[in-house]
VEXDREN-2710 file (C-alpha; in Angstrom, 1 decimal):
% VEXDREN-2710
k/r/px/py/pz
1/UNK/-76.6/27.2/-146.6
2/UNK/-75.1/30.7/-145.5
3/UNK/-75.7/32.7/-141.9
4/UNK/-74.6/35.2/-139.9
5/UNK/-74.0/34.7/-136.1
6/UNK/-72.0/37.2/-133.6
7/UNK/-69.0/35.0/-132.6
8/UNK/-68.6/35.7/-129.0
9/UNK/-72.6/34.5/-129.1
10/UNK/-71.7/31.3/-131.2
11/UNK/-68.1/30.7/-129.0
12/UNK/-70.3/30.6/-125.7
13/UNK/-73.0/28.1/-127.0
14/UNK/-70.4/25.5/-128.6
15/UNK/-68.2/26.4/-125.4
16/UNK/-71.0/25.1/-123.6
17/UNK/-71.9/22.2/-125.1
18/UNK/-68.6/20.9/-125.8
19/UNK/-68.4/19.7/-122.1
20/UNK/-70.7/16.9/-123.2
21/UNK/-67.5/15.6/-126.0
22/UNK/-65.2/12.8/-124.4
23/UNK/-61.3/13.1/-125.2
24/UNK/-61.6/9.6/-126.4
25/UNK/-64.1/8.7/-128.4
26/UNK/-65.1/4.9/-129.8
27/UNK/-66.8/6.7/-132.8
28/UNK/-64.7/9.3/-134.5
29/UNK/-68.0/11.0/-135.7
30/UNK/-68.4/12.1/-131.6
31/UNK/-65.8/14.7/-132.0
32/UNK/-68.0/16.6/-134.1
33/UNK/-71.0/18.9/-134.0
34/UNK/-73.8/18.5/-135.6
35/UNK/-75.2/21.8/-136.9
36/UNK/-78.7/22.0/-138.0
37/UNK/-80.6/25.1/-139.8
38/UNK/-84.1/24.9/-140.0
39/UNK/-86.2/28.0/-141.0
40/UNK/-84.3/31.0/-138.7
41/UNK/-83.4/28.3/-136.0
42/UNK/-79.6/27.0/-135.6
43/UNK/-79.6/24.1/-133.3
44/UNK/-75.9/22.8/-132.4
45/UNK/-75.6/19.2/-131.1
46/UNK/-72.9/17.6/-129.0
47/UNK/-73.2/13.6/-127.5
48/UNK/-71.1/11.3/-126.5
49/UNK/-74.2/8.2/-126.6
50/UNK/-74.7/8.1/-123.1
51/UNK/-75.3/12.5/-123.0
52/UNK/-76.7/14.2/-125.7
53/UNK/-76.9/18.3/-125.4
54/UNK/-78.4/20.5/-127.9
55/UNK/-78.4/24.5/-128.0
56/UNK/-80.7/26.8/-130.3
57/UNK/-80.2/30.0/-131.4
58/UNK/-82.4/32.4/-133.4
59/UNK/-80.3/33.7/-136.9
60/UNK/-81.3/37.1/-138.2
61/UNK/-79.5/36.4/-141.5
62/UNK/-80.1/32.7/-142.9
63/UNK/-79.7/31.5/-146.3
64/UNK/-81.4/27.9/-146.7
65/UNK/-81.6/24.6/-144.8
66/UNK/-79.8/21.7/-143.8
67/UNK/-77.2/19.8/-141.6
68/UNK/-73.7/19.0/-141.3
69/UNK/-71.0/17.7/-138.6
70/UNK/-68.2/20.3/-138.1
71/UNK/-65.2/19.2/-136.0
72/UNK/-65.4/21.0/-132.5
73/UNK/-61.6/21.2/-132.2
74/UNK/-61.7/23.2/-135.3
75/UNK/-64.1/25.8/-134.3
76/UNK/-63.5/26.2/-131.1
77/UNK/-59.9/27.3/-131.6
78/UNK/-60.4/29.7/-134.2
79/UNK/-63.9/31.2/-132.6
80/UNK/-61.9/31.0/-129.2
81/UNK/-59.3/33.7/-131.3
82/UNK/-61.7/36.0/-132.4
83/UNK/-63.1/39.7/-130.5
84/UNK/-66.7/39.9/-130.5
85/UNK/-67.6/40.4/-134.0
86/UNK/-70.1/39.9/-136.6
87/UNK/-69.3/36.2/-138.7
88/UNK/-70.2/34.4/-141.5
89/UNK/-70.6/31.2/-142.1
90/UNK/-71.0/29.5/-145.1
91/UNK/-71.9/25.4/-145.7
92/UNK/-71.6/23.4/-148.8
93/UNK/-74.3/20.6/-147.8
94/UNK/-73.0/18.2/-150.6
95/UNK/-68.6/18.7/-150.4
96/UNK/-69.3/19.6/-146.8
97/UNK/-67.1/22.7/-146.9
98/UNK/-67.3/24.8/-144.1
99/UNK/-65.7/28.5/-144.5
100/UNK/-66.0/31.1/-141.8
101/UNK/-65.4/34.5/-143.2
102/UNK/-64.8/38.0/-140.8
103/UNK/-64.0/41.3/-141.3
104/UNK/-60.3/40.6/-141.6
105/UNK/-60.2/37.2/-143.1
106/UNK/-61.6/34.1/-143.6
107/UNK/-60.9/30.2/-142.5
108/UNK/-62.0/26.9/-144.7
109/UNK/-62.0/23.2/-143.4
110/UNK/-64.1/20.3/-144.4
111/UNK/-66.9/18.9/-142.4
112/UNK/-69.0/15.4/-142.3
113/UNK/-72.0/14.3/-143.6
114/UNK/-74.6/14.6/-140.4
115/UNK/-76.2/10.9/-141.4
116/UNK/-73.2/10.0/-139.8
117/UNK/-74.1/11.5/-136.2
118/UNK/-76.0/9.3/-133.5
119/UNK/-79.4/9.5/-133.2
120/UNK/-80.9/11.1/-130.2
121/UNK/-82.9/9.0/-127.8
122/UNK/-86.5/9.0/-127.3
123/UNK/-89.0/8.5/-124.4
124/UNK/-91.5/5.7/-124.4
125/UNK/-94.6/7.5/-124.3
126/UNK/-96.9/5.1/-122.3
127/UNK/-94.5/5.2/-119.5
128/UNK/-93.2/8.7/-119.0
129/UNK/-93.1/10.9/-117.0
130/UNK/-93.2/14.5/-116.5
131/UNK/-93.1/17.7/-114.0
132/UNK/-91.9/21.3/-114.5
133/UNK/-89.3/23.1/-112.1
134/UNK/-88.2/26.4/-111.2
135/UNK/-84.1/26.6/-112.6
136/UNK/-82.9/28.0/-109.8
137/UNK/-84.4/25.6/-107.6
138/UNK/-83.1/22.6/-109.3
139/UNK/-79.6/24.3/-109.5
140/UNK/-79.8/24.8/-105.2
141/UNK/-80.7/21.1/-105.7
142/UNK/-78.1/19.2/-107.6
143/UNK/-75.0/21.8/-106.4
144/UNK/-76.0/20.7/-103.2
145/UNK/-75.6/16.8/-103.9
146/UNK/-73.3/16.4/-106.6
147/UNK/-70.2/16.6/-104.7
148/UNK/-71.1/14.2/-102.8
149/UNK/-71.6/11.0/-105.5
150/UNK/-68.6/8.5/-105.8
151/UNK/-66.4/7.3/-108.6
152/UNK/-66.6/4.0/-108.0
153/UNK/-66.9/1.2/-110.7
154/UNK/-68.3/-1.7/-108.4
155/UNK/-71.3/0.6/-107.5
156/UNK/-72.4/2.3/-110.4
157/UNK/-75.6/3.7/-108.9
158/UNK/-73.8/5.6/-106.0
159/UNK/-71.9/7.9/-109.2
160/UNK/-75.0/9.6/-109.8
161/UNK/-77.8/12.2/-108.5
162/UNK/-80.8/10.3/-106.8
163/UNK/-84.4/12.7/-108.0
164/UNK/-86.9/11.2/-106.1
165/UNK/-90.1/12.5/-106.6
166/UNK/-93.6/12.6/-104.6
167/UNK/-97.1/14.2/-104.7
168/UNK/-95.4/16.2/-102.2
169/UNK/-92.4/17.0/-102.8
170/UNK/-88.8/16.8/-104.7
171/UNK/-86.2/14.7/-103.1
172/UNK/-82.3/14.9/-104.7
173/UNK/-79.7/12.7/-103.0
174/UNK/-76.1/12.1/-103.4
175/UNK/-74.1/9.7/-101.7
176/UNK/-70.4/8.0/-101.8
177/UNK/-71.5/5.4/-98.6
178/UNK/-68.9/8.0/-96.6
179/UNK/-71.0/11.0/-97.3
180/UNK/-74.6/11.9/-98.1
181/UNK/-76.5/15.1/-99.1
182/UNK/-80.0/15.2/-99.1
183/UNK/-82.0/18.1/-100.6
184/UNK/-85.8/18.1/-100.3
185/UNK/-87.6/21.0/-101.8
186/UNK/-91.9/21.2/-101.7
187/UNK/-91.7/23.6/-104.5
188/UNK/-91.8/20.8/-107.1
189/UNK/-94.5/17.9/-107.1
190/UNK/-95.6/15.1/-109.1
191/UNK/-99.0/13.5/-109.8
192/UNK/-97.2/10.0/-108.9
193/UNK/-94.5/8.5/-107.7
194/UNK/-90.8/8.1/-109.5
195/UNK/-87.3/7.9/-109.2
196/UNK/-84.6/8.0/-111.5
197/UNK/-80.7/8.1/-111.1
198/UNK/-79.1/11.0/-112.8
199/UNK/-75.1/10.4/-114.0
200/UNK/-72.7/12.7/-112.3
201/UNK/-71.4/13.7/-115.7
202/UNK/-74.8/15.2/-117.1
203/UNK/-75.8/16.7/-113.3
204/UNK/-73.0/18.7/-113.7
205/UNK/-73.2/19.6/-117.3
206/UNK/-77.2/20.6/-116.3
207/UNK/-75.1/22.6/-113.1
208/UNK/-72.9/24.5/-115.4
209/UNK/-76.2/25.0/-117.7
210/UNK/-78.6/26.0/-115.2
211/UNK/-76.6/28.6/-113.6
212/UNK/-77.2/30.8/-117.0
213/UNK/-80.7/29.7/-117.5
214/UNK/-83.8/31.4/-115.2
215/UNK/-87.5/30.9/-115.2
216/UNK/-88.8/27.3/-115.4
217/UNK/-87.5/23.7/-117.5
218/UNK/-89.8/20.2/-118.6
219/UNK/-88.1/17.2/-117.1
220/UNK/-89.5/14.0/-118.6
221/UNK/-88.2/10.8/-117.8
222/UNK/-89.4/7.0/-118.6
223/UNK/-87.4/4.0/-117.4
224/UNK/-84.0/4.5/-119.4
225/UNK/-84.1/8.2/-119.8
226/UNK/-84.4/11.4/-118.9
227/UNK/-85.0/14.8/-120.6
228/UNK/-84.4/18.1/-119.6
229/UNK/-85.4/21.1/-122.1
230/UNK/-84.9/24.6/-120.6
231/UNK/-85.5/27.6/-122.7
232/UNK/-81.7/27.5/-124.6
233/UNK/-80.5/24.4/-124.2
234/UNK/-82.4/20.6/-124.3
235/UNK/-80.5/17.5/-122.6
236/UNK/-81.3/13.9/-123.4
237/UNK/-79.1/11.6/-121.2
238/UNK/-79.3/7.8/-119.9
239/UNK/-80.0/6.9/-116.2
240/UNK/-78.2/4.6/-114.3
241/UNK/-79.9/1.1/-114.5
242/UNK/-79.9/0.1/-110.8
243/UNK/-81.8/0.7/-107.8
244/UNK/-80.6/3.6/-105.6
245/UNK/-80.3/2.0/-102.2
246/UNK/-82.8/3.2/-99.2
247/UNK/-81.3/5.9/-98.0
248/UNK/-83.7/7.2/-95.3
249/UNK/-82.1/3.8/-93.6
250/UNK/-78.8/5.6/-93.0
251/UNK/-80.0/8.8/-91.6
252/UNK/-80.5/9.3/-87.8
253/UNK/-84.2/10.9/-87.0
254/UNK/-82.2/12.6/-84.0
255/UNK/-79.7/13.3/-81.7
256/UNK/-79.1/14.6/-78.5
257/UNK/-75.9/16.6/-79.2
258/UNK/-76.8/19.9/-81.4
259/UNK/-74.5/22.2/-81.7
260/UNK/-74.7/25.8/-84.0
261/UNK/-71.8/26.9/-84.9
262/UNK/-70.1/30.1/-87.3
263/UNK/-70.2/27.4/-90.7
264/UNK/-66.8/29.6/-92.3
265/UNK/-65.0/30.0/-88.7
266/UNK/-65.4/25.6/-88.5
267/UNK/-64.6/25.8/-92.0
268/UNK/-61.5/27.6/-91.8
269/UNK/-60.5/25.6/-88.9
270/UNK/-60.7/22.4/-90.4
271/UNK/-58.6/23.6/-93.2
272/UNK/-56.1/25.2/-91.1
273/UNK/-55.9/21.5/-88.5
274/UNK/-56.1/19.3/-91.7
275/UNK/-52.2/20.6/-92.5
276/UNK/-51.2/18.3/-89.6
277/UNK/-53.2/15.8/-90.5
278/UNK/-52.1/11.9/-91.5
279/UNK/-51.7/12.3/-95.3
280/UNK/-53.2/8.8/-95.5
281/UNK/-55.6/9.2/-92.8
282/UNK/-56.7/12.5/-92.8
283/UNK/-58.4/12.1/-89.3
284/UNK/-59.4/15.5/-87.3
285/UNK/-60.6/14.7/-84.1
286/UNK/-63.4/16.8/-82.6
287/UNK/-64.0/17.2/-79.1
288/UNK/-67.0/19.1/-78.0
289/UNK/-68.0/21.0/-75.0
290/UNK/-69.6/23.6/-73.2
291/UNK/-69.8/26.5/-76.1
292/UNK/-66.8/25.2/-78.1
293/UNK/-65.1/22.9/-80.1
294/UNK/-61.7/21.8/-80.0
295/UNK/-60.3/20.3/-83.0
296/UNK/-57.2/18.5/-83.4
297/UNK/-54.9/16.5/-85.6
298/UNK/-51.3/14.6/-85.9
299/UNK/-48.8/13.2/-88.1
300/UNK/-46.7/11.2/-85.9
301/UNK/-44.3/9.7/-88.1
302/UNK/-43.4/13.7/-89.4
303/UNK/-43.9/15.4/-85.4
304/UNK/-46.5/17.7/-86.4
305/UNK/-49.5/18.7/-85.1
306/UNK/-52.2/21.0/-84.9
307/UNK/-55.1/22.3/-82.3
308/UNK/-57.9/25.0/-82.7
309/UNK/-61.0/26.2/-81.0
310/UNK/-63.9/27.3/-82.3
311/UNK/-67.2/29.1/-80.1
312/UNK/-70.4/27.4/-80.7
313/UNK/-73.5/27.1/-78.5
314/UNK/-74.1/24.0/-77.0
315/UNK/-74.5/23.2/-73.7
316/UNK/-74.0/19.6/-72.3
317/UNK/-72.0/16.7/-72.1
318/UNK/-68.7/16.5/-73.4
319/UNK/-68.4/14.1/-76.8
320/UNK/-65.4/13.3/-79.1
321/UNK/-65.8/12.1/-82.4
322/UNK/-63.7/11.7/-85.2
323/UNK/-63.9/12.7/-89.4
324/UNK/-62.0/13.0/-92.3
325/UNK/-61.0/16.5/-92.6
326/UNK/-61.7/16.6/-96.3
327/UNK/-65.3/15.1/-96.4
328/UNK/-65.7/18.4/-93.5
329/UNK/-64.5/20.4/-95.9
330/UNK/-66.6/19.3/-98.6
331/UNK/-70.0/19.6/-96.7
332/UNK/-69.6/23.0/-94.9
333/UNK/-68.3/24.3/-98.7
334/UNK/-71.2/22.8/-99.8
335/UNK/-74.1/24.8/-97.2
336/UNK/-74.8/27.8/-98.0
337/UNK/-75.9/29.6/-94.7
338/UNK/-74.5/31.6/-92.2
339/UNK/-74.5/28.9/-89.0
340/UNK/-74.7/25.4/-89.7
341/UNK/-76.5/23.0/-86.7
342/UNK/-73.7/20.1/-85.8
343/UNK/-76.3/16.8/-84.7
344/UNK/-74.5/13.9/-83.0
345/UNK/-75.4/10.9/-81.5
346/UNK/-72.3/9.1/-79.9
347/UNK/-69.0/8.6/-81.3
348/UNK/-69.6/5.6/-83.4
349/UNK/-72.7/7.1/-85.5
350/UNK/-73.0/9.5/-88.0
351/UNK/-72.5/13.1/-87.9
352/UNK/-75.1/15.8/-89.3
353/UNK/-74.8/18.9/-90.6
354/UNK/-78.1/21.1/-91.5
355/UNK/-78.0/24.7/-91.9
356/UNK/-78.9/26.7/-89.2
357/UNK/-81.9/28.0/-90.5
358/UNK/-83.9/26.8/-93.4
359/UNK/-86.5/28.0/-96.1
360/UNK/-89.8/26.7/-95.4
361/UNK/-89.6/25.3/-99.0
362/UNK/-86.4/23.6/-98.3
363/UNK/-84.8/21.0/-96.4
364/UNK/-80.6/20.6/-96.8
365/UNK/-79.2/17.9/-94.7
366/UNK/-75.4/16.4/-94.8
367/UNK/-74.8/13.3/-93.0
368/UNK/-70.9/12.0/-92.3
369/UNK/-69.8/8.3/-91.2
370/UNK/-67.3/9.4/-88.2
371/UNK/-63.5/7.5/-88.3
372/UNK/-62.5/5.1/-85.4
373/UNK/-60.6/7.3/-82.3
374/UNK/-57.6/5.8/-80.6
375/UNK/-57.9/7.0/-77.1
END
């Protein structure tokens, strides 16, 4: 079989679905992609078993049908070297030579037979289900959680996305037990009830994805798996077997300490204190009162030390709490608003951050477990 393809077009499409490929692989055969021509339809495949991602483009020039598994490292480094150009690409579907030919030259290397590659996963019919959603929506959704999911080995279910969905709405949650995100949108419904537990690696993969994609993708989803097909790209990847723990438990329903504050003057602040933070610690104390915040942190064994304020409105008693400077960091990065509203309860409970003001559609929350003070 024999096409032609522009190769800045082709570099982009195997650029991104080579994010899916592991640098180690258990089967050799995962370090390839699978290319598949059928009619005027190039489909390019990538998987590492757990994550499979497939990309289709239209072909104007084709030449007959078939598959075949080309190695990524291959094509990627000599596609990576070319300007935009017009490309040709001939396949030998029974010596599986592969030979890309340009204006100036042409390169040859041999591929692998695609019966080889692992089969895609499918959907048990009688129990999935299955909901459309705007991409821009779900890409505000799972950039707002993802940081937030752990790497931890003894809790497999707190590495990934939580989508819980309702008649009413859309709930996404990430947590690491130290943090939590919650993103709740009521622009995406369900006819029932369903949860599944999205892997970190494939939220962001969709992340990256979704922020080239508009207008609306299918997600389908049964009790092992989940499928997302968008108009360029279709993702097929395994949930997490385990049952995301109860997380509306864990978050306050109020607090008598609000604050609203400038979200990038905190934001800066925090970075700027964190220097003189405990290396191991990180702690940045935060002492609140009328209209301001005063935050402050220390390394005793190297003598250093640093102290900001910051205006905010907020008018009442005074409170001091305590937080790792990093997790801050990572949740006011992670709001996207002007002023962010600061919700405490006392010392010993956790902290919440909201942006100051929401899209009806929309609810972002943030929640922080505070460190121990020594007075």
């Amino acid at each position: 079989m024999k096409f032609g393809v522009s190769s800045s077009h082709l570099y982009e499409r195997l650029t991104s679905v080579s994010r899916v490929i592991n640098s180690k692989n258990s089967l050799p055969i995962l370090n390839y992609f699978l290319f598949s021509i059928e009619g005027d339809t190039l489909s390019i495949t990538a998987s590492d078993t757990e994550t499979t991602l497939i990309t289709s483009m239209d072909l104007d020039e084709v030449e007959g049908e078939g598959k075949v598994a080309i190695l990524a490292k291959n094509l990627l480094d000599i596609l990576r070297e070319f300007a935009d150009q017009p490309i040709t690409i001939t396949i030998d579907t029974e010596s599986f030579s592969i030979v890309i030919t340009s204006a100036q030259g042409k390169f040859s290397f041999i591929g692998q037979s695609a019966n080889e590659y692992p089969k895609m996963h499918e959907l048990a019919v009688d129990s999935a289900v299955s909901f459309d959603a705007d991409a821009s929506v779900l890409l505000d959704g799972i950039s707002s959680t993802v940081f937030a999911t752990a790497d931890d080995e003894l809790r497999p279910v707190m590495n990934g996305i939580c989508f819980d969905l309702t008649s009413d709405n859309l709930t996404l949650v990430g947590t690491d037990a130290h943090k939590l995100a919650r993103y709740r949108t009521t622009e995406v419904k369900a006819d029932k009830d369903a949860m599944f537990v999205l892997p970190k690696k494939p939220a962001s993969l969709l992340k990256a994805i979704l922020a080239k994609e508009s207008g609306s993708l299918n997600i389908a989803f049964d009790t092992k798996n989940t499928i997302f097909t968008l108009s360029n790209y279709k993702m097929v990847c395994r949930q997490i077997d385990a049952r995301y723990p109860n997380y509306n438990a864990v978050i306050p329903k109020s607090g008598p300490t609000k604050i609203i504050v400038d979200r990038l003057a905190l934001l800066s602040g925090v970075k700027r204190v964190s220097v003189c933070t405990n290396a191991a610690s990180s702690l940045i104390r935060f002492a609140i009162t009328d209209n301001q915040i005063y935050l402050s942190g220390q390394d005793i064994d190297f003598s250093i030390s640093g102290e900001e304020y910051i205006p905010c409105q907020y008018q009442g008693e005074a409170l001091e709490i305590g937080f790792k400077a990093g997790f801050v960091i990572e949740l006011l990065s992670n709001i996207n608003a002007s002023d962010v509203e600061f919700t405490l309860i006392d010392r010993t409970r956790p902290g919440i951050f909201t942006p100051a003001d929401q899209d009806e559609s929309k609810d972002i929350l943030m929640l922080l477990m505070p460190m121990m003070l020594n007075d």
